[in-house]
N, C-alpha and C positions, 0 to 999 in steps of 0.2 A: 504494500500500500504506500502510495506517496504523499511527501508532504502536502499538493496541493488536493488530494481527496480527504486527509485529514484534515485539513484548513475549511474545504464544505460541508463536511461533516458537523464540525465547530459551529460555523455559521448555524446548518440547522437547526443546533439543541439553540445557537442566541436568539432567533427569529421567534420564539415561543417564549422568552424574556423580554419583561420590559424593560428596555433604558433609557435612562433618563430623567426617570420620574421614581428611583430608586431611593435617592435617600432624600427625607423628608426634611425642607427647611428647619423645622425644628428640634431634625437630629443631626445637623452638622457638625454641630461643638462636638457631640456623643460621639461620632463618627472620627473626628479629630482629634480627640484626647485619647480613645481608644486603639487609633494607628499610631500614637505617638507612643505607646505603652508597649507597642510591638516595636516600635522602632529602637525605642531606649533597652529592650532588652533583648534585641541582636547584635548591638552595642557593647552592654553589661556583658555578652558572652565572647564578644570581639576583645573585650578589655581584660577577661579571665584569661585570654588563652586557649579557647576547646578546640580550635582547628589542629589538627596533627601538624598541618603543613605550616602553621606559622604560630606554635605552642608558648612563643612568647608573652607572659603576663603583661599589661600593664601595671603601674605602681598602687597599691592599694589605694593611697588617696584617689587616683583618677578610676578606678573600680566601684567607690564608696560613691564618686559622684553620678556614675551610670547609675549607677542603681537608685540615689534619690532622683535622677533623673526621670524616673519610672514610677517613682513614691507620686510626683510631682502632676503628669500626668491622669495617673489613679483616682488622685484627691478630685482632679477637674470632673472627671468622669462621675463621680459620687456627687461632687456636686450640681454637674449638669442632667443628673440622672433624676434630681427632687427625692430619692429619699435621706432621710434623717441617717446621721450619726449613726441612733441608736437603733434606727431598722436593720443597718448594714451589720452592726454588733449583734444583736440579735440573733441576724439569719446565721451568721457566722458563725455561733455558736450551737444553733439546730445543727448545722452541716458540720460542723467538727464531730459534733456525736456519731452523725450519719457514717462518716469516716473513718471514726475510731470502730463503729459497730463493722462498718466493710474488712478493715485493717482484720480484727479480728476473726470472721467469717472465712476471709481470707487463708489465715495460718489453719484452719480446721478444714481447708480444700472446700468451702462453697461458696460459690462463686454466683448465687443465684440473685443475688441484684445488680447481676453484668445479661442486659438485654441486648448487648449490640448482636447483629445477625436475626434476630428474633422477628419473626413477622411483625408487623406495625414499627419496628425503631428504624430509627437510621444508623 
């Protein structure tokens, strides 16, 4: 198969998409603070060192700032997102349960609140 039949292919599944009209004026910021969060923490792993081909650290201070680089970001997002502080502490504390109960479930080999593959998940 060649590139330009995998190229109309492409096209096909994008003609069933709409663009343009994708992100919603009032989720731009969301959308911005969000890519910036991905951005700073390909960064933070740029500044660690994880490439084989170029293992060199940067210097902790310049590591420490990727990363509030990403804190930085986060905040905007929670803030642009309207919930509270204490929503975000909240659910964060439901899902740590959830994940200590998974962590656990896990070491006794059951694995059964991993739906992926399962008919209906993605």
């Amino acid at each position: 198969m060649g590139m330009d039949q995998l190229l109309s292919m492409q096209k096909q599944l994008m003609d069933k998409v709409p663009h343009g009209h994708v992100i919603k004026p009032e989720h731009q910021g969301l959308v911005v603070a969000a890519c910036g969060v991905i951005e700073e923490a390909v960064e933070y792993l740029n500044a660690i060192g994880f490439k084989s081909w170029r293992p060199n650290p940067l210097s902790r201070e310049e590591q420490l700032e990727e990363l509030v680089d990403q804190f930085f970001f986060w905040m905007e997002e929670v803030i642009l997102s309207g919930f509270t502080w204490e929503e975000v502490e909240a659910e964060y504390r439901r899902k740590h349960a959830v994940n200590l109960k998974r962590y656990e479930d896990a070491k006794k080999g059951d694995f059964g609140w991993d739906t992926r593959g399962k008919k209906g998940s993605l």
